[in-house]
C-alpha positions as CSV (number, residue, x, y, z in Angstrom):
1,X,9.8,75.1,40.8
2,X,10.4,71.3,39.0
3,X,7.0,70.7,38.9
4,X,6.0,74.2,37.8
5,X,8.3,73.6,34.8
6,X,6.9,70.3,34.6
7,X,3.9,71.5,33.8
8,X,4.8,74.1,31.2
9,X,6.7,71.7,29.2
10,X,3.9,69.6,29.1
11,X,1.3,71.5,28.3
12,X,3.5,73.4,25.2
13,X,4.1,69.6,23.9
14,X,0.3,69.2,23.9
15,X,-0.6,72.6,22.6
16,X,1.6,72.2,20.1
17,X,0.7,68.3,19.4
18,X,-3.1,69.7,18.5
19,X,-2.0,72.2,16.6
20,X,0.2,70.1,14.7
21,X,-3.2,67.4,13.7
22,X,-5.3,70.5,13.4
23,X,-3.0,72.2,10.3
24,X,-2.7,68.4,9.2
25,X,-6.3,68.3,8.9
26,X,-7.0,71.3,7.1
27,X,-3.9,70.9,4.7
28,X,-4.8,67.4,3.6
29,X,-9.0,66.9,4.2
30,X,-10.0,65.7,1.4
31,X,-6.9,65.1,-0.5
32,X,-6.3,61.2,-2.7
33,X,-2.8,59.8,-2.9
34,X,-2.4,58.4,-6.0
35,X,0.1,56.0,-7.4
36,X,2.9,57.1,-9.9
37,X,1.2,56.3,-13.6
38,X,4.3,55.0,-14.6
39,X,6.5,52.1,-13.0
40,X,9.9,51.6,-13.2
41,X,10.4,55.2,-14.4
42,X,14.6,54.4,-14.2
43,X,14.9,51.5,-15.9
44,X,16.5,49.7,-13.1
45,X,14.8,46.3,-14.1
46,X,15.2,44.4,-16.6
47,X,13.0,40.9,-18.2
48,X,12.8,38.7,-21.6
49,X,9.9,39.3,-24.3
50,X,9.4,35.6,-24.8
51,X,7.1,36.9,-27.6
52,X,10.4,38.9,-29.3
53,X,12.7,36.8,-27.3
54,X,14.2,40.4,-26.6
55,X,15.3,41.6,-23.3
56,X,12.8,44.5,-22.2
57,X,12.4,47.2,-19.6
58,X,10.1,45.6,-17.0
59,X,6.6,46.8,-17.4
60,X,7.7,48.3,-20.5
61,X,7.7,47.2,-24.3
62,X,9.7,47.9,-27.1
63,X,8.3,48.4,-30.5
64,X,10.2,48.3,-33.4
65,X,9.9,49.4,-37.3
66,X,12.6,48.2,-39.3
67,X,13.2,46.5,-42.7
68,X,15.9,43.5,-42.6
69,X,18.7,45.6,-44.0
70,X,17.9,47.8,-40.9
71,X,19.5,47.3,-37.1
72,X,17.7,48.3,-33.7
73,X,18.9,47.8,-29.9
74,X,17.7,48.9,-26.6
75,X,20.2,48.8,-24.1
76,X,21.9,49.7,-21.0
77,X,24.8,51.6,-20.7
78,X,26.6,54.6,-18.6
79,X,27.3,58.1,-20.4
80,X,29.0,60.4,-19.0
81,X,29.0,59.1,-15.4
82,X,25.3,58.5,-15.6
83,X,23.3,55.3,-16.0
84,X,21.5,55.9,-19.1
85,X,19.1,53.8,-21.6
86,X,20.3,53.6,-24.8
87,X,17.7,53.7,-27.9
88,X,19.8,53.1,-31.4
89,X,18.7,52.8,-35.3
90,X,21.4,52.0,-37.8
91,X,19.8,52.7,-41.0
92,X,20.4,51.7,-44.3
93,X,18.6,52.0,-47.7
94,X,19.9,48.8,-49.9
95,X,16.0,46.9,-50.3
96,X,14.7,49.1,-48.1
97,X,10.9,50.3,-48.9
98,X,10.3,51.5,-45.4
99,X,10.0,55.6,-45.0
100,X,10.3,55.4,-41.1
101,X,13.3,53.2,-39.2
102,X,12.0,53.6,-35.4
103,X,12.2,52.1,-31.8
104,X,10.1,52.6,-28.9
105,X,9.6,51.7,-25.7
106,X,6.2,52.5,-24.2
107,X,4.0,52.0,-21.1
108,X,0.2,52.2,-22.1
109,X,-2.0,54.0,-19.8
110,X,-5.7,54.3,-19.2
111,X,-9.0,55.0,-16.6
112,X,-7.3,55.9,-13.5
113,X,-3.5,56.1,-14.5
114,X,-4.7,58.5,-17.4
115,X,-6.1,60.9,-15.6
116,X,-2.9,60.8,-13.2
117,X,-0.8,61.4,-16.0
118,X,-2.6,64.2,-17.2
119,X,-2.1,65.8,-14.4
120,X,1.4,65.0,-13.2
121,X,4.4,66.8,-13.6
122,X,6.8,64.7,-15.7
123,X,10.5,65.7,-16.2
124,X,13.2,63.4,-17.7
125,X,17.4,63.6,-18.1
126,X,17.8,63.0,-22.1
127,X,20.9,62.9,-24.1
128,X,20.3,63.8,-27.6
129,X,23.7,63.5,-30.3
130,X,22.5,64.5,-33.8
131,X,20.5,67.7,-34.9
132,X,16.4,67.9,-35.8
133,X,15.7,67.8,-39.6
134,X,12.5,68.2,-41.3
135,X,11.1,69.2,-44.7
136,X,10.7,72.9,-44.6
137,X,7.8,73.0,-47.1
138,X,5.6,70.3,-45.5
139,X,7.1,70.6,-41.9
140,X,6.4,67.0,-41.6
141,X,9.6,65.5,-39.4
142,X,12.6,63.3,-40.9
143,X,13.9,62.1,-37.6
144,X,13.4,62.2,-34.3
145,X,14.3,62.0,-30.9
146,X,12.3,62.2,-28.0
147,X,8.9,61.4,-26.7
148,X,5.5,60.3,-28.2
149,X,2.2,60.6,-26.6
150,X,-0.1,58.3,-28.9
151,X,-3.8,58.0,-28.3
152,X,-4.8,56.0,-31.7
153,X,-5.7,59.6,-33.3
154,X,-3.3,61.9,-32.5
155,X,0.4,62.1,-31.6
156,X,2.4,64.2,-29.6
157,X,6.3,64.4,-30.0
158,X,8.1,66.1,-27.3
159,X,11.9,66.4,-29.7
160,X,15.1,67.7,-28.0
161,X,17.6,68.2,-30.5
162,X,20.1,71.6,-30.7
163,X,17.7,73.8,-32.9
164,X,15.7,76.2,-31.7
165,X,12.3,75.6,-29.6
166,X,9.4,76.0,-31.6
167,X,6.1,74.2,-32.3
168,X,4.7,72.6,-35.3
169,X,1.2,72.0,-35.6
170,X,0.6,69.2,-38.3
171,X,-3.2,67.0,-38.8
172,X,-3.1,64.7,-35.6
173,X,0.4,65.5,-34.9
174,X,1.9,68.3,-32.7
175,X,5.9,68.3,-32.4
176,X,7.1,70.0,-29.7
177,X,11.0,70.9,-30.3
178,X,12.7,71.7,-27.5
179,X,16.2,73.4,-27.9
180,X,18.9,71.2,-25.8
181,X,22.1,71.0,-26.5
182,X,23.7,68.0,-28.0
183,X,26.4,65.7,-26.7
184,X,25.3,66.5,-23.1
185,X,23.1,65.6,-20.1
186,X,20.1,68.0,-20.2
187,X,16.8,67.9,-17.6
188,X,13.7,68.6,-19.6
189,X,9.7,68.7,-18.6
190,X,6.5,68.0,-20.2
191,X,3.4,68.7,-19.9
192,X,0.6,66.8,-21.6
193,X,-2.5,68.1,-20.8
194,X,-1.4,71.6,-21.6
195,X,-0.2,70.6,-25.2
196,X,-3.8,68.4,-25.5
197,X,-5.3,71.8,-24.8
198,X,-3.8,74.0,-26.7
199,X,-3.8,71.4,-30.0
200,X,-7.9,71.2,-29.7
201,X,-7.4,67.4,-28.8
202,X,-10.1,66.4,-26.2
203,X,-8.9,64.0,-23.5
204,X,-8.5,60.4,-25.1
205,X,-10.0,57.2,-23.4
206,X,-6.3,55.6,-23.3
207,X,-1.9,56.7,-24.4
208,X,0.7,55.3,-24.9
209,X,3.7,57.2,-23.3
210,X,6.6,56.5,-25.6
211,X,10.6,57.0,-25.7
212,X,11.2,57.4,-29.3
213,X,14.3,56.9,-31.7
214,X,13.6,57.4,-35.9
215,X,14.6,58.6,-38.8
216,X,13.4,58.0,-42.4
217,X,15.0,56.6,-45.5
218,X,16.4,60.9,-45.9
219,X,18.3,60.2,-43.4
220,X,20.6,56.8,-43.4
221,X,23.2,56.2,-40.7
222,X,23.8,55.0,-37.3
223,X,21.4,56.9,-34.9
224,X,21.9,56.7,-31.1
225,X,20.4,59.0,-28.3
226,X,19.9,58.1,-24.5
227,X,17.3,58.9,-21.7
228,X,17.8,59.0,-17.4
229,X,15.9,59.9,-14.9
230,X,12.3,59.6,-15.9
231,X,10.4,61.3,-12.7
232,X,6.4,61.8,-12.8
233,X,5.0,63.4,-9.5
234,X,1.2,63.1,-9.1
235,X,-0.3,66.2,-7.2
236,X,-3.0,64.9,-4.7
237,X,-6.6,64.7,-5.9
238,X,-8.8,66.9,-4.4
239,X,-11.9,64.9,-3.6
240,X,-14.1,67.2,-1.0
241,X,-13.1,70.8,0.9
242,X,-14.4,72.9,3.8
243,X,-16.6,75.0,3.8
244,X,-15.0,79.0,5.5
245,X,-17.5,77.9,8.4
246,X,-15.8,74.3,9.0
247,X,-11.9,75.7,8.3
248,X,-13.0,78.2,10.9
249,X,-14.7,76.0,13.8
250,X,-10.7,74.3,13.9
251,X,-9.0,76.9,15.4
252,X,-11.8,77.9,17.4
253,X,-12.1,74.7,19.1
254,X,-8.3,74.1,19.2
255,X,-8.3,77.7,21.1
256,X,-11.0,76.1,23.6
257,X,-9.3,73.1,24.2
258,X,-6.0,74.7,24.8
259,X,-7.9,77.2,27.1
260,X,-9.7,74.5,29.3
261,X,-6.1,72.5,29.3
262,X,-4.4,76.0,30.6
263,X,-7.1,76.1,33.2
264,X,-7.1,72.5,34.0
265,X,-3.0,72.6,34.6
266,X,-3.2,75.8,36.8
267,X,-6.2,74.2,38.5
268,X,-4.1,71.3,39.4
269,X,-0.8,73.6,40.2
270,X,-2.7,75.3,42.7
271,X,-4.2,72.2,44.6
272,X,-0.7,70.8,44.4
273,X,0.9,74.0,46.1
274,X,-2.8,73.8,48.8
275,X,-1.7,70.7,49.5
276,X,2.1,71.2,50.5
277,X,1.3,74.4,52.3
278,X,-0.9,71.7,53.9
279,X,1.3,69.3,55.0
280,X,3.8,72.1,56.6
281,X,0.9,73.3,58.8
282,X,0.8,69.9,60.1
């Protein structure tokens, strides 16, 4: 009885193992892991710019447009309970001939973290404290918070702020506003390609993917806003696929092997029992 459960143990582990590398192989034939596009998505590390003599993001850069009288920072901090980095403009007009006061912080991206990128699924914690303005004739923007996809033509603005969502369509700009609430931790996604697509922008040779501060000389006053939680999951690449016939032949053959193991283990069960019957003759 030992050996007869023995055997059915064993051959349910094995049945089961082949099943197990047979749905493996159909899931994931053909399938490319790719990298994430993006490193150090939280922030977590820190270096010097010894060009700026600024301390940076690692892997990341910070741009900034500002006239003297102007102030920017990049920083880390913790709001509400929550690491966070903090992107700040303190704006002033005294001598001030710039329009735009802005800081980023941007990875570029091209060839095979592009086309990652434009497919991934990107979603990011953002913090936003002061409301969306813009000219209503022109609808050209007169702050911002947020983020930029450049690619030297166009630009892409993904803006959260507590206004409703809507989308303005400007030449080589397309400003996504996204309604989210101020003062508090909100989880938004974006989705480049689809915007790309719907704009009438064909797929660029290079991006810069871009948390963005600004506001323009309309505007004056100490600006802060803060990001967490920068994800970007990167769906396999489908590279080849079975044909009906080939996805078909592996549970075929599976079912034949399984059948020839049955036979095999009752095969050996019954020499086994020949063999003690065998013995008790003797």
């Amino acid at each position: 009885m030992r050996e007869r459960v023995k055997r059915a143990v064993a051959f349910a582990a094995i049945t089961f193992c082949i099943l197990t590398v047979s749905s493996a192989f159909l899931v994931f034939y053909g399938q490319v892991f790719q990298p994430p596009p993006l490193l150090n998505t939280n922030m977590k590390f820190w270096t010097i710019d010894p060009t700026k003599n600024l301390l940076t993001p690692y892997l990341w850069t910070i741009d900034e447009i500002e006239s003297p009288s102007d102030n920017i920072s990049v920083y880390q901090t913790v709001v509400a309970d929550r690491p966070a980095i903090a992107l700040r403009v303190i704006r002033t007009n005294l001598n001030n001939s710039q329009i735009w006061t802005t800081v980023h912080v941007r990875q570029d991206l091209h060839g095979q973290a592009l086309a990652a990128i434009f497919r991934s699924k990107i979603a990011i914690d953002v913090y936003p404290t002061f409301p969306y303005w813009y000219n209503p004739d022109s609808n050209n923007p007169e702050n911002t918070f947020g983020i930029e996809i450049n690619d030297g033509t166009n630009l892409l603005w993904y803006t959260f702020a507590d206004a409703s969502s809507q989308v303005f369509q400007l030449p080589h700009n397309r400003i996504i506003l996204t309604q989210t609430p101020l003062n508090a931790w909100s989880t938004r996604e974006i989705n480049i390609a689809s915007q790309y697509q719907a704009a009438g922008w064909k797929m660029p040779e290079s991006i810069s993917f871009t948390l963005i501060l600004g506001t323009t000389w309309v505007h004056p006053g100490d600006w802060v806003g803060y990001f967490s939680g920068l994800s970007v999951e990167v769906p396999p690449l489908q590279t080849q696929s079975l044909s009906p016939t080939q996805t078909l032949t592996v549970p075929v053959i599976d079912g034949v092997i399984i059948m020839l193991l049955g036979v095999l283990i009752v095969s050996y069960g019954k020499r086994k029992k020949g063999e003690r019957v065998g013995k008790r003759v003797k």
